[in-house]
LUMLOVO-879266 format. One record per residue (C-alpha): x, z, y. Coordinates in steps of 0.02 Angstrom, whole numbers, plus 50000, padded with zeros to 5 digits. Layout:
BEGIN
XZY;...
% end
This chain:
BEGIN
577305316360914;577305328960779;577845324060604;575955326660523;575755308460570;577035300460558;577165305060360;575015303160345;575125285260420;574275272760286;574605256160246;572945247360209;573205229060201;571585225560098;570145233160003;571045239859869;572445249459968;570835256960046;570235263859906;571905269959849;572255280160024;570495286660006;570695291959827;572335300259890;571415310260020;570445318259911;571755327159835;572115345759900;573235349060035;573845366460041;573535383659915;572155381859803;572085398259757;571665405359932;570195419459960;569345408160071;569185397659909;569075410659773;567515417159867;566655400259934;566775391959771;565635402959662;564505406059823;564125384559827;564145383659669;562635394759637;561885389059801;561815371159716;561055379259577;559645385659697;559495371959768;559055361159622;557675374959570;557135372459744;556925353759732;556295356659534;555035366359531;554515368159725;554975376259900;553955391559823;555225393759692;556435401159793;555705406559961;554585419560020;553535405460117;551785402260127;550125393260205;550455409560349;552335409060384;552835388360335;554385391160430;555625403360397;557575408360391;557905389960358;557155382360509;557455397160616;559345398260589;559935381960527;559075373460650;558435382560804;560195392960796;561245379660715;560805367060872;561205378660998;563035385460914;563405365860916;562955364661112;564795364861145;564975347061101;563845341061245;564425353861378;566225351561353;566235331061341;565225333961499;566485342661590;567935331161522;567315315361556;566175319961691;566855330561788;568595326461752;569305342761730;570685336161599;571415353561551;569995354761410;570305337761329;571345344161196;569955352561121;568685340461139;568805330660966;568905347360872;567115353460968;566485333260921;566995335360757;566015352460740;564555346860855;564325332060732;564285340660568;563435355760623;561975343260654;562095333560497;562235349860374;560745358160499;559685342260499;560055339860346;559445355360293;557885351760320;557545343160182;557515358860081;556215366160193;555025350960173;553555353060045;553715332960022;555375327760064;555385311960046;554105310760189;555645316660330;555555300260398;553715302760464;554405313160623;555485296060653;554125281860619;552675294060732;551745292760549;550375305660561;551255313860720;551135300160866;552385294660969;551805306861089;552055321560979;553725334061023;554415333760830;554345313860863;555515314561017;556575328460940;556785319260782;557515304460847;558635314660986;559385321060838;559875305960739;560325297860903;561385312460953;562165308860774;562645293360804;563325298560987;564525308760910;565145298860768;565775287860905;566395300061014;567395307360857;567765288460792;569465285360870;570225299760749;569715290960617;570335273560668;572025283860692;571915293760539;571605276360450;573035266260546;571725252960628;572405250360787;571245237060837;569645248660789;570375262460882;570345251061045;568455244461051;567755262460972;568855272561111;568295260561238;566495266961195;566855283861225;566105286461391;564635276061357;564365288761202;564595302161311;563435301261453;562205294961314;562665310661193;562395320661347;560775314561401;559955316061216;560655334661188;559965341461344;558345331061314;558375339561140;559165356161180;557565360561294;556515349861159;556585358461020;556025376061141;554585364961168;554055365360997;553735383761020;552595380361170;551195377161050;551215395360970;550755406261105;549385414861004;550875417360891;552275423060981;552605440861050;552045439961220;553885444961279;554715431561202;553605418661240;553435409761401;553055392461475;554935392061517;555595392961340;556365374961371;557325381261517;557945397261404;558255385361254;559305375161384;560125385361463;560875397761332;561325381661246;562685379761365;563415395561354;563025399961176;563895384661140;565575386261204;565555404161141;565565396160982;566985385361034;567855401561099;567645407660929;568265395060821;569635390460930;570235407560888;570135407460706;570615388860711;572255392160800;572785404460646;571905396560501;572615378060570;574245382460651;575255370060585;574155355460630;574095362260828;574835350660972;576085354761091;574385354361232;573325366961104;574995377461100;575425375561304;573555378861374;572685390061236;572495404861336;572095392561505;570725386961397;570075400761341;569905410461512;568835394261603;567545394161458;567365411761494;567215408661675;566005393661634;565035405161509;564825419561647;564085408961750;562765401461612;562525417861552;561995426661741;560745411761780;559945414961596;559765431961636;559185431061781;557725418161716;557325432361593;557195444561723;555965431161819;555035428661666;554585447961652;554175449861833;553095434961801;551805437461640;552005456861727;552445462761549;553265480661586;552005488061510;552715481961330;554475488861380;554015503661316;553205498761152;554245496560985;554255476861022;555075481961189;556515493561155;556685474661017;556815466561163;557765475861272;559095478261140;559395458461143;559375458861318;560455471961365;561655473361226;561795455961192;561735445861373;562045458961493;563415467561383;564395451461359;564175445161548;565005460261610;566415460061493;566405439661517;566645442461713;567895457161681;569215447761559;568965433461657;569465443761833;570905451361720;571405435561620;571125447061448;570975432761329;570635445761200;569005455661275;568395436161304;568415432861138;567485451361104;566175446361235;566005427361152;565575437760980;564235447261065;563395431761139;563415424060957;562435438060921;561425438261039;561035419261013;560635421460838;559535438060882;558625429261034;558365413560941;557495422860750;556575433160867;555525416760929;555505408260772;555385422160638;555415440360699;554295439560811;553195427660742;551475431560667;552105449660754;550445455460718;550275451860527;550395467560441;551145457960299;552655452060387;553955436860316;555365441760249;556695430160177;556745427660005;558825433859942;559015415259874;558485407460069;559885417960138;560915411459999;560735394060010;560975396460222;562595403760171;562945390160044;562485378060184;563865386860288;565145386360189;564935366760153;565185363760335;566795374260337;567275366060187;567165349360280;567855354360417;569615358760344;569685342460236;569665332760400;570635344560525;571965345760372;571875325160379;571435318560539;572315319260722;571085332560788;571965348160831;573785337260819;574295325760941;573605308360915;575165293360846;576255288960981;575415270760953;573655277260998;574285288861145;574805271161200;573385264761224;572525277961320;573955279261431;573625258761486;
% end
């Protein structure tokens, strides 16, 4: 047991030592004059400022949105490319507890932990895109949507994936508040969580594609296809644990002092089966492209503008990667894995604003194009996560090892 816990273990014997150890939480740990700080600081602070005009004097105050284009940068990244970077949660606590393939587990809280606030920051980002916000709830209650509608089952996948999570990621917090007892019934709900976390995100995963089933007269004809749930699914999977790939990487220099002796032993291990895992996601998505081309018999549009679009995603950003995925992995290069988990990102986040904003309303010749203070609240949005995710990686057992006392318990 590393010496991060021992020293952070509280003693909370009633309501006001609570308060106390959560009063002393909140105080910096580390630099405060750091240039991840120096530059995130003025960024939120004038992305709350936005946001207040937003909510002030209307979404039109700061967006580029109208009656035409309702959704933009803010549903098409925070959401439809938010929910598929946070796939990793799902896939990995599928192939821990599922499969059983143990090597991963060290990482598993740290992909929670990122799966779950990725969702609330995302989902709650919607708010801002709401004309009415205070009417979010009528996806949840099927008020003036139906039960049968899609936004009514995606709406509640999401705030029951929410509350899949918090439980998976609960037993770091019973250890990071000393409660041995919690710890005990919330980490003897962790597989329940799981296969229920795992059902809801691929229900909502291929969900949320479905949305876009009802724009066909909308969507390019080469991005849009009756399989778009498949697509959304599938590249969730991959896309997904690129992103874990990715943080792991800057995690592991950022967080280096936190790491446990498993992160340190079986980094690289790690590393090189996610690649393997995200070769094999990534050749059955592209070969469902390829199928979906052959299909709607759409080589004709290769060739236009919209084409050499689309073969630029395809190409340089699945093809590219899965070759140098298959190659690192072959050679055990850690290094060109990580290169090829960049590319995917980007191909994710290219594949995923082409459906929902590129090449949408691809035939208005007055095309949507985000307003500077959309992109700036996304980035402000962002940075909050990050910012959330250090205060509890700097506090929590989720890239240490757990207390001796909770290891314990998991070993009986």
């Amino acid at each position: 047991m590393n010496k991060i816990q021992e020293t952070a273990k509280p003693n909370i014997g009633s309501i006001g030592d609570f308060v106390r150890f959560l009063l002393s939480e909140m105080k910096p740990k580390g630099k405060i004059l750091t240039p991840f700080n120096m530059i995130s600081i003025p960024v939120i602070l004038v992305g709350m400022g936005l946001i207040v005009l937003r909510f002030v004097n209307g979404i039109g105050a700061i967006t580029n949105l109208d009656q035409q284009t309702p959704w933009g940068i803010w549903i098409g990244f925070d959401v439809v490319c938010g929910v598929a970077f946070a796939g990793g949660a799902y896939t990995l606590t599928f192939i821990v507890y599922i499969m059983g393939r143990h090597r991963y587990h060290a990482i598993v809280r740290a992909v929670v932990l990122n799966g779950f606030l990725a969702y609330m920051f995302y989902a709650g980002a919607l708010m801002l895109d709401l004309g009415r916000p205070w009417k979010i709830i009528n996806p949840i209650i099927g008020n003036n949507f139906g039960v049968s509608s899609v936004l009514f089952l995606v709406a509640w996948h999401f705030l029951l994936y929410m509350a899949a999570e918090f439980i998976e990621f609960s037993p770091a917090i019973a250890e990071w508040l000393g409660m041995k007892r919690l710890r005990k019934i919330v980490g003897g709900l962790t597989i329940a969580s799981v296969i229920f976390g795992i059902t809801l995100s691929t229900l909502h995963q291929s969900g949320l594609g479905a949305l876009f089933l009802m724009a066909e007269s909308k969507i390019h004809p080469l991005w849009y296809t009756e399989f778009i749930p498949v697509l959304f699914f599938v590249s969730s999977i991959f896309s997904g644990l690129s992103m874990v790939i990715f943080e792991g990487s800057i995690s592991h220099k950022v967080f280096a002092a936190r790491l446990g002796h498993e992160q340190h032993a079986n980094q690289d291990d790690i590393v090189i089966g996610l690649g393997r895992i995200c070769a094999g996601a990534m050749f059955v998505y592209l070969f469902l492209k390829v199928l979906v081309v052959i299909h709607g018999q759409q080589f004709s549009l290769l060739g236009t503008k919209w084409g050499l679009w689309f073969l630029l995603e395809v190409v340089g950003f699945v093809l590219v990667p899965l070759v140098l995925y298959f190659k690192a992995v072959r050679e055990g290069n850690v290094q060109l894995i990580k290169v090829a988990a960049g590319l995917t990102l980007i191909g994710i986040l290219l594949n995923r604003l082409n459906i929902s904003v590129i090449a949408f309303n691809w035939f208005d010749p007055t095309p949507y194009i985000p307003h500077w203070a959309e992109i700036w609240v996304t980035v402000t949005v962002v940075l909050l996560e990050l910012w959330a995710v250090r205060w509890v990686v700097m506090r929590m057992p989720v890239l240490s090892d757990p207390p001796a006392w909770a290891a314990d318990m998991d070993d009986n």
